[in-house]
N, C-alpha and C positions, 0 to 999 in steps of 0.2 A: 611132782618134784619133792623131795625129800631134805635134810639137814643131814648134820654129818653125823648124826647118830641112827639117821635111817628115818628118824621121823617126818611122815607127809607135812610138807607145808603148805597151808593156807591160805591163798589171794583174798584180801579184806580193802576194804578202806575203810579209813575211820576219820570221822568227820569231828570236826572241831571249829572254833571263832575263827574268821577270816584275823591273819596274820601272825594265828599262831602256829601256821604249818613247820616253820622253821623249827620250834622249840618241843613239838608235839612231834615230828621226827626225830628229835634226840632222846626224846624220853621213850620212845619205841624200840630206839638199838639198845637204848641201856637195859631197858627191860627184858632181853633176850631175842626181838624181830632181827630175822636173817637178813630181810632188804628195807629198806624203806627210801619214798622217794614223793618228795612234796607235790602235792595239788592244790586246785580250789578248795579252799575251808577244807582241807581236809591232808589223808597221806594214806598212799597205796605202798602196804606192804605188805610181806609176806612169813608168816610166823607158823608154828604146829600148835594143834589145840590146847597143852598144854601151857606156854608161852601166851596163848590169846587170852587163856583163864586168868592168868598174869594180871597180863593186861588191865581184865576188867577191875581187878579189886586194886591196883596201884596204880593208874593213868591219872593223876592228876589234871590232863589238858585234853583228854577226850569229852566229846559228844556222844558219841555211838560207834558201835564195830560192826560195820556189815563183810559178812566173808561172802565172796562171791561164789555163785552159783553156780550160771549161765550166760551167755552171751550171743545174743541173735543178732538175725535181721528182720527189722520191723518197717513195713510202711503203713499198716492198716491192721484195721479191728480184726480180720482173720490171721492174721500175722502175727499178735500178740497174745490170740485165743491160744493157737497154733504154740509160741515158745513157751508160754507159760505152763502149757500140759503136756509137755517135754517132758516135763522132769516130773521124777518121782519124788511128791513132798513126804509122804511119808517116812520117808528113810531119814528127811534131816532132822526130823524129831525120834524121843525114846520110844513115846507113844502116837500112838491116835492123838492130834491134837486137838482141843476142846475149843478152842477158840482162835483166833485170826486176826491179826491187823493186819491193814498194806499202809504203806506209803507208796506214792509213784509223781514222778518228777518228770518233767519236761514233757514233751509236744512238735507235729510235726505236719505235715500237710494235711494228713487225713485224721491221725487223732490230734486235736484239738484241743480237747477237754480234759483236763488229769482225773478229775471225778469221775469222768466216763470211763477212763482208762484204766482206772483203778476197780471202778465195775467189771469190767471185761477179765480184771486179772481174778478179783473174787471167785466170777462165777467159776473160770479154766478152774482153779484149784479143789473149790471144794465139788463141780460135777463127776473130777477125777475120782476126790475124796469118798463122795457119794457110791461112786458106781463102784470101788475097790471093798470100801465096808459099810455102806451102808449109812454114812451117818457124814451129816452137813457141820462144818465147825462154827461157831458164833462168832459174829463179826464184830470186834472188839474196836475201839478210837485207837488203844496203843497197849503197846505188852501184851501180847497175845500170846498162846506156847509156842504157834507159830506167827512170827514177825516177818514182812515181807519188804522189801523194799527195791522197790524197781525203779529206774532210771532212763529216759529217751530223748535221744539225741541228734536230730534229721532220723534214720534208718535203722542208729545203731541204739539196742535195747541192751541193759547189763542189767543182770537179775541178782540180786542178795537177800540170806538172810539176816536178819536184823537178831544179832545173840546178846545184843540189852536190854531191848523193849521197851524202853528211856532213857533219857539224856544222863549220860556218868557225872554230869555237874551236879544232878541231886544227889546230895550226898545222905538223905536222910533227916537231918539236924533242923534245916529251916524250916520252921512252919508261916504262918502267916508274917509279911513281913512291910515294914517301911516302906514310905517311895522310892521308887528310883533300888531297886536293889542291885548287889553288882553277885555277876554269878558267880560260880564257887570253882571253875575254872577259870575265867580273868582272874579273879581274883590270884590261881595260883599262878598264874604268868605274871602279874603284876610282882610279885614277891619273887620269879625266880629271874626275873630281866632286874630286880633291884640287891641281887645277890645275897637275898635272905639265906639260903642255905647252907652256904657259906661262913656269911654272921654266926647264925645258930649252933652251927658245929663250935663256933669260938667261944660260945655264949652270950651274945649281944643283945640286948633287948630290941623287941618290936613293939612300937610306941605309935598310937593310930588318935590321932587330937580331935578328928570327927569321925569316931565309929560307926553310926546310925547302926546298924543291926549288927554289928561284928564278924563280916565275914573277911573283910582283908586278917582279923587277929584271928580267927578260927583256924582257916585255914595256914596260919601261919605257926600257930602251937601245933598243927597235925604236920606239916614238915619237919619241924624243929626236934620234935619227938618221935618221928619216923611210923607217925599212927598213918594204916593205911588208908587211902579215901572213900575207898567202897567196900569196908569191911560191911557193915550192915547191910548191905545191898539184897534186895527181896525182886527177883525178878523172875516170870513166866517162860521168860524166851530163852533166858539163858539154863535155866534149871531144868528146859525141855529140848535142850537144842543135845541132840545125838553125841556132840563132843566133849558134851559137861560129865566131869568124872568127879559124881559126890565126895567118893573117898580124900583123891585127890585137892578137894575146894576146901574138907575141913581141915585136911594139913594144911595148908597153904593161911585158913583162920589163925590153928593154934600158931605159925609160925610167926602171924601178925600180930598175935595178941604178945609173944614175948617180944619181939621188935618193938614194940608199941610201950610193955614196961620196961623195957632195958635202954630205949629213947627217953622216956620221962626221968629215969632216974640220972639220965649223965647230962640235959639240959639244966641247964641253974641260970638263964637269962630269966629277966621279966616282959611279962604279954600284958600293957596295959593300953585300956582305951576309954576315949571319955566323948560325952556326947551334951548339947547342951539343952535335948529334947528328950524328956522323961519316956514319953512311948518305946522314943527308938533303944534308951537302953532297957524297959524292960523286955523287950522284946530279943532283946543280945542277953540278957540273964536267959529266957527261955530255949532258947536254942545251945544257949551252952548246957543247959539239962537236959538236952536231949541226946549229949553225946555220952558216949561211956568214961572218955578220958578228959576230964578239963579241970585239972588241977594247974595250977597259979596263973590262969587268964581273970583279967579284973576288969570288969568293965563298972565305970565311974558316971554319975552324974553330975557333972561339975560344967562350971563356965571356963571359956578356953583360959583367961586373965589368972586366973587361979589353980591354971595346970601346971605343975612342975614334974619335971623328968629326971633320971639317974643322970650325974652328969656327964657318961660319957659311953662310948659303946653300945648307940642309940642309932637301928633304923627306925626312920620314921614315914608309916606311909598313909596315903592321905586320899581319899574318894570325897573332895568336898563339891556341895549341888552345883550342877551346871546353869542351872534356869531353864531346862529345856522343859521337866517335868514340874517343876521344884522355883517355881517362881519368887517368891514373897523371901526377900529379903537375901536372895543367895548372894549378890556382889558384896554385900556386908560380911559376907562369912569368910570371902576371900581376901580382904581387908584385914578380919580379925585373924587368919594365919597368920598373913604375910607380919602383921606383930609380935603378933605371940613367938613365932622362928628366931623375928630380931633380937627379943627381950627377954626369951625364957630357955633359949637352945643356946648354948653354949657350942658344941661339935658334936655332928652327925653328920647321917648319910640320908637321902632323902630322896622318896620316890610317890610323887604326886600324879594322878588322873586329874587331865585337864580338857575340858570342851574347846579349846583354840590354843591359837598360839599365846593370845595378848594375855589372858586368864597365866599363865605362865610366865611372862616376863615382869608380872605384877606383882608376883611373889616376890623379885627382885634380885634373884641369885642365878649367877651363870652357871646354864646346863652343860652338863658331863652331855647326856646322852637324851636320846629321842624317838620313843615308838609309836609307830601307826598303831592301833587299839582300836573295836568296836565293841561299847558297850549296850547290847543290845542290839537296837537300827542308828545307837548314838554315833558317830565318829568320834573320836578321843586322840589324846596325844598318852604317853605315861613321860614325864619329865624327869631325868635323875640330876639332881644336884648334890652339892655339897653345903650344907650350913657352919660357913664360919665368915669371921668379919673378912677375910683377904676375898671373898667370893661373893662379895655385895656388889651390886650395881650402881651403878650412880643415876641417882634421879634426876634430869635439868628439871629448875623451874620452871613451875605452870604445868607441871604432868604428875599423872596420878601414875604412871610408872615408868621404868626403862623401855629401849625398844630396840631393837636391832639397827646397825648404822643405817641401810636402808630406808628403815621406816621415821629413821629421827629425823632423816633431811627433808622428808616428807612432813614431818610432824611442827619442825621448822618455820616451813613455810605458812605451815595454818597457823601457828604463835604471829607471825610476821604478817599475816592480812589482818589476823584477828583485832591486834594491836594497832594495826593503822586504820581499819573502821570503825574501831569501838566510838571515838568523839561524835563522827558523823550518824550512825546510827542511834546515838541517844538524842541527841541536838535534831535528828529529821523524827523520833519517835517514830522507829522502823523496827519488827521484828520479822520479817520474811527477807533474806538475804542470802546473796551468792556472798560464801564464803574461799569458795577453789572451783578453776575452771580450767583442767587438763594442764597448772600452771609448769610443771615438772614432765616431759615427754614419757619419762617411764609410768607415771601416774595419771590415766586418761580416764580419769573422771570427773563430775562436777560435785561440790559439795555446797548443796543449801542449808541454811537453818531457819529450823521455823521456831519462835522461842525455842522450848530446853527441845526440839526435836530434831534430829540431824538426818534429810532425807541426800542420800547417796546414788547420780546416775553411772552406773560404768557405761562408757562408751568402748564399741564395738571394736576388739584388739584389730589391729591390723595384719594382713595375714603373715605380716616378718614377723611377730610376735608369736613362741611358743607358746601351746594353751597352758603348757606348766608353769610357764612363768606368768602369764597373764592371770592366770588363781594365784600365785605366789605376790604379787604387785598387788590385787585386791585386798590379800590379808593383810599387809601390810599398812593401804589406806585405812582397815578398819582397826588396826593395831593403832594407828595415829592416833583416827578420831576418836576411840577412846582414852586414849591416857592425854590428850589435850584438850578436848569436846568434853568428856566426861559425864557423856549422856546415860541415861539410863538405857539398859539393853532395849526395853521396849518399845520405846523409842530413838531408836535405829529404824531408816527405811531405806531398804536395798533392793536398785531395780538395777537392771541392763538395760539399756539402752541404744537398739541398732539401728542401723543407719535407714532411717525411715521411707520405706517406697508409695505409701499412701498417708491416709489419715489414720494413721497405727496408733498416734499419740492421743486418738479420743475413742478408744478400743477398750474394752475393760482390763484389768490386768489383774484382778483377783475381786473375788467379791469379799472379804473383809472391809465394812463401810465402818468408819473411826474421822468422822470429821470433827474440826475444832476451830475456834475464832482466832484470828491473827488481826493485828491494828496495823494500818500502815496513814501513817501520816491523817489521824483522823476517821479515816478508813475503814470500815470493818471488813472482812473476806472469808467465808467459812473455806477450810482447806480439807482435801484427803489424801495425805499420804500412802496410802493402799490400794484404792479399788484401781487408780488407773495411770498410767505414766507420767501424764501430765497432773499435777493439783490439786487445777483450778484458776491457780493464778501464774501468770507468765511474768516472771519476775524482773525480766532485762524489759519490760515496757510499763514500769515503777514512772519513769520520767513522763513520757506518754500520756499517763494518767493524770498524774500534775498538771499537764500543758492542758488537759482538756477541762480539767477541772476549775483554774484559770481563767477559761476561757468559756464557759458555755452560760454565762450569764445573760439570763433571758433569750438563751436561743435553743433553736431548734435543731434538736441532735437525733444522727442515725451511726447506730454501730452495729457493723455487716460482718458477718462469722462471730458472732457475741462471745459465744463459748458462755462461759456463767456469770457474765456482765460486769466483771469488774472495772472495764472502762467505760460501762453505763451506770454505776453507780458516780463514778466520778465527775458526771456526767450531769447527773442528779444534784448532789453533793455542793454542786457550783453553781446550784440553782437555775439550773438549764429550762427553759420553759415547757417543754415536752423532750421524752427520751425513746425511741424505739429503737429496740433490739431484738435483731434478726438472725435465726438459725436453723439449720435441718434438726437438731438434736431436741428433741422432747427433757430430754434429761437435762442438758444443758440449761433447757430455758427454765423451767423447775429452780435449778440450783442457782440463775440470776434472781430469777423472784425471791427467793431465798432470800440471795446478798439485801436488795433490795429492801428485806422485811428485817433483817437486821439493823439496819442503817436507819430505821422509820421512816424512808421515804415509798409512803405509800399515797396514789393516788392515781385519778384516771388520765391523767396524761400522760402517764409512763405503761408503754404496751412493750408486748412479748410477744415477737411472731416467729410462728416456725413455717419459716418457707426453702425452697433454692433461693440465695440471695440475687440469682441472672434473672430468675422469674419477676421477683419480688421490684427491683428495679425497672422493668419494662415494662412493669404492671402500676407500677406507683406515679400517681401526679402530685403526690404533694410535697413541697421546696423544704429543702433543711439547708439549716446556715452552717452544721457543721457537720462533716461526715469523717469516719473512722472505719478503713477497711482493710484488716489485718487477715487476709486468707491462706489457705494451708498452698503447702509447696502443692503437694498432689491430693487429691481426690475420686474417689468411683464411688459417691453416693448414687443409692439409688433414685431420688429426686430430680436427680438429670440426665439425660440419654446422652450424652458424652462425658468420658472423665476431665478432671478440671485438670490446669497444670499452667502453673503461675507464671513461667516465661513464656507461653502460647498464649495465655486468655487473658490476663491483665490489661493490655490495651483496651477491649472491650470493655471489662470490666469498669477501669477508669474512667473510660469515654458515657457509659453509662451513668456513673456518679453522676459526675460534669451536671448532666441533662438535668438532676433533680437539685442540682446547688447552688445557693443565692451567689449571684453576682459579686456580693462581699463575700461569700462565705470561704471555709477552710476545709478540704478533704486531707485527711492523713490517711496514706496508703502505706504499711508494712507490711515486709514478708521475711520467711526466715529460708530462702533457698540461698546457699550461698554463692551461688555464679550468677546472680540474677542481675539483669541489666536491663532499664530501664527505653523503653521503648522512644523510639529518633522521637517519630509521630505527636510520642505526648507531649514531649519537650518541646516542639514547634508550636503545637497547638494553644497550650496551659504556662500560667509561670511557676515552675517546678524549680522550688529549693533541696537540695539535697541536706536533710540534717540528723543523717547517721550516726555522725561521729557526736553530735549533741545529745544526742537520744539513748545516753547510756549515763546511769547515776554512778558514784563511784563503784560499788560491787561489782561495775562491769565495762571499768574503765578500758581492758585489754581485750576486749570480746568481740567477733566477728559474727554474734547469732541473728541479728537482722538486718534488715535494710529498713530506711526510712524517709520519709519524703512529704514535705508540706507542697500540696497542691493548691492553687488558685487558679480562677477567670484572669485572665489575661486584660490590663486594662487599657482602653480606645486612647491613642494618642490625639 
């Protein structure tokens, strides 16, 4: 296919950051491409070599230009040996090529492997290579004279060559740099979704309050002054690719270099940036010498409180740390903008990268506009506002920022429990607490606090519920708890929580172990918010604990599914004459001895057994005055040849108790299955209190998570 000048044009794609297809297709037609038409991370268009030459040295938003080759059908290793020595490589270089890179992508029933695959393509090319002259090319990582880049997709194989042999985001300039660096293609998306070019043309300054290495101002003095972005560009693949016309490439330099002084000379904004980390600006001094053009970019070591700006005619764009990479003190830095915007910006325009949403409505200014952005493997927002006073938000009291109406009536509600627990919780010397329990239908999650720690369970959306809006409702809880909670990021602990079909909730849930002390009424409890769904401690049977602690003075206590003995310390605690507690869980029992050695009560009348608790009761004759047996809905341990399941086997279970409990004594039986109903039999047999509705301290005054039940012998009339 040809242009209308008769020149062949080109099938390429050229690959770029997921979301910039949109902007990277415009900048392709402007550039001179016949067609273009967006894909994944990338845009398939169709250009003549001269135009792709273009391309390489002006693309600001490109990755790579692969022009396609070939196009097979592939199911297997001979099938790929087969397309790849198809074609004749030598022709798509000038010469004999000396060396070789592949890239090869995807996988399919019988290749597997991309490594192998990528084997397989080697060997096709250079045995062709060999047996044509003689001579094997060196198999290079990347930028080779010849660049390969194959692609597979179930069957279908599409073959390119690779004509930059590197990413177009190196521009040359960066050398060693800061954490967290942002590339030098975001970077130009950031600036041309924030209408830098625009500005610059008028002369506007771009004013960047946390530089770290300076590439949003780099890259934004090379727009401004129309310097191209891959003027330096030294590449193998392209200077050997059969359609590179040297002549051609240094017109195209000198055209760049007077573009480049005839842009500096009709620019007259200011390029300033200031950083409040000595490294990161020398390291933005260095890279600004390694350009040829960087006359009036300033980059500043200053504190942000000390930063003043031109007072008008000001974008201002802003890459401040997420905490992703960049831990130690980032929430402070977002803090110190959102000041510095109120106190020291008069009017601008304003285009911040932000890790979330709430990280953006903490700045405090309503957004014009909003883009999806991946920096790196980060997800990002780019936020565009306006800084002036008519475009402030209004902060309510007791929040660390605004929130969207949504998330305020949510945020609402947590000010409104907070405040009506706070007496109770100091007055009981309580820090483990339900703080939100699905109290809002659009909000189906539970919110505990463990002092300053905020562990978050979502429950499992319903299937009315879009999964878009079911993330969109999450964000929002975590938008809440932070501008009312005001925890520190790191402690945030966010699990899902589904609708449980076994003992899923004593499963691991990640091995990051981070346990810590919590007090509850006396109490000590080591807790983990990480490794596993649950804890440690069951926080709706707080009451429970009290009641046995109350009570087990001088008696003999058994607690059956222990889990990590929080109701055996309690147990202890009340001076209980002996405490056994029973469980399958090795880990379990480990972590009650723990509670246990925390609390000093150590001694030999307090045992730890790991048994089935059906065995363990049919095997045991010795009497306890008080028994506690809180078992799971469902179970398939291996310890027992049937699975358990608490509206089938309870009666048993109970009846079991019974056999080993004194005459006066007390079993408390809980479960958290919620259709559970308690068996005619036992009721006839025992005198059975129901005290559910009792069995709930305030945090869980509205709650339907367990059932509960004081059991006794029944006494002779």
């Amino acid at each position: 296919m040809n242009d209308s000048t008769g020149e062949q044009l080109l099938d390429a794609f050229v690959s770029c950051p997921k979301h910039l297809e949109l902007l990277l297709k415009d900048e392709l037609l402007n550039l001179g491409a016949s067609e273009a038409a967006e894909g994944l991370a990338g845009v398939h268009a169709k250009a003549s070599a001269e135009v792709w030459l273009h391309a390489v040295m002006w693309s600001r938003l490109a990755n790579r230009i692969y022009l396609k080759v070939d196009s097979a059908q592939c199911a297997n290793q001979k099938d790929l040996y087969r397309a790849i020595g198809a074609i004749t490589w030598s022709s798509l270089c000038k010469e004999i090529p000396k060396t070789l890179s592949i890239k090869f992508n995807g996988t399919n029933k019988e290749l597997k492997n991309t490594h192998f695959s990528s084997q397989v393509t080697k060997d096709a090319i250079c045995d062709q290579l060999n047996e044509a002259y003689g001579f094997r090319p060196k198999v290079v990582k990347a930028d080779g004279h010849l660049s390969v880049y194959a692609r597979l997709k179930y069957k279908q194989l599409d073959i390119y060559q690779d004509i930059t042999g590197h990413s177009l985001h190196q521009r040359g300039y960066r050398g060693t740099n800061t954490l967290a660096p942002l590339k030098e293609n975001l970077a130009a998306a950031v600036l041309i979704r924030a209408g830098w070019p625009a500005a610059a043309a008028n002369n506007h300054n771009l004013i960047d309050p946390m530089c770290g290495s300076g590439t949003l101002l780099t890259e934004g003095w090379q727009m401004a002054c129309d310097i191209a972005p891959n003027l330096q560009l030294k590449s193998h693949a392209l200077f050997s690719w059969h359609g590179f016309d040297s002549n051609l490439w240094t017109q195209m330099m000198i055209k760049a270099e007077q573009r480049a002084a005839d842009g500096m000379e009709r620019f007259s904004g200011q390029v300033i940036g200031v950083d409040h980390h000595k490294d990161s600006i020398a390291q933005a001094q260095l890279n600004l010498s390694n350009l040829p053009h960087n006359k009036r970019i300033s980059f500043q070591y200053q504190t942000l409180d000390r930063f003043r700006i031109p007072p008008r005619n000001n974008l201002i764009v802003c890459n401040p740390p997420y905490g992703v990479r960049l831990q130690k003190n980032y929430l402070s830095s977002w803090l110190q903008l959102r000041d510095w915007l109120r106190s020291n910006v008069k009017q601008a325009k304003a285009a911040v990268l932000t890790p979330d949403e709430a990280k953006g409505w903490l700045l405090g200014y309503r957004g014009a506009n909003s883009y999806a952005l991946l920096n790196g493997a980060i997800p990002v927002q780019l936020r565009l506002f306006e800084v002036e006073p008519g475009n402030l938000l209004d902060i309510p009291a007791g929040q660390l920022f605004a929130l969207p109406a949504a998330a305020q009536m949510l945020a609402n509600r947590l000010k409104k429990n907070k405040n009506q627990l706070s007496q109770w919780l100091d007055k009981q010397q309580i820090e483990a607490y339900r703080l939100y329990d699905a109290d809002l239908p659009e909000y189906a999650v539970a919110i505990d606090c463990y002092q300053n720690h905020v562990h978050i369970q979502e429950y499992q959306a319903p299937k009315s519920i879009e999964p878009k809006k079911a993330v969109l409702h999450l964000n929002h809880v975590m938008l809440a708890v932070q501008s009312v909670l005001q925890p520190k990021p790191e402690k945030i602990h966010l699990k899902t929580r589904l609708i449980q079909k076994d003992n899923q909730q004593y499963n691991k849930f990640n091995d990051q172990e981070d346990r810590f002390v919590i007090n509850e009424q006396g109490r000590k409890y080591l807790v983990d918010l990480e490794q596993y769904l649950d804890t440690g401690l069951f926080l709706d049977h707080r009451w429970l604990r009290n009641q046995v602690q109350a009570e087990s003075k001088g008696k003999r206590v058994l607690n059956l599914f222990s889990y990590t003995g929080a109701i055996s310390v309690a147990a202890a605690k009340g001076q209980a004459s002996a405490v056994t507690s029973v469980d399958t869980s090795k880990t379990y029992l480990k972590w009650a001895e723990d509670n246990f050695a925390l609390n000093a009560l150590r001694g030999a009348q307090h045992s730890f057994v790991r048994a089935d608790v059906m065995t363990y009761l049919s095997r045991s004759k010795e009497p306890f005055d008080l028994i506690i047996a809180d078992p799971p809905t469902f179970s398939n341990s291996h310890s027992r040849e049937e699975d358990w399941e608490v509206q089938k086997d309870h009666q048993k279970l109970i009846e079991a108790c019974m056999k080993l409990l004194s005459k006066s004594g007390i079993l408390y039986f809980s479960n958290n299955f919620k259709k559970f109903v308690l068996s005619t039999e036992i009721k006839e047999l025992f005198d059975v209190e129901d005290i559910t509705k009792k069995s709930y301290d305030p945090d869980f005054k509205n709650a339907k998570i367990h059932h509960c039940f004081k059991i006794q012998h029944k006494i002779p009339n």
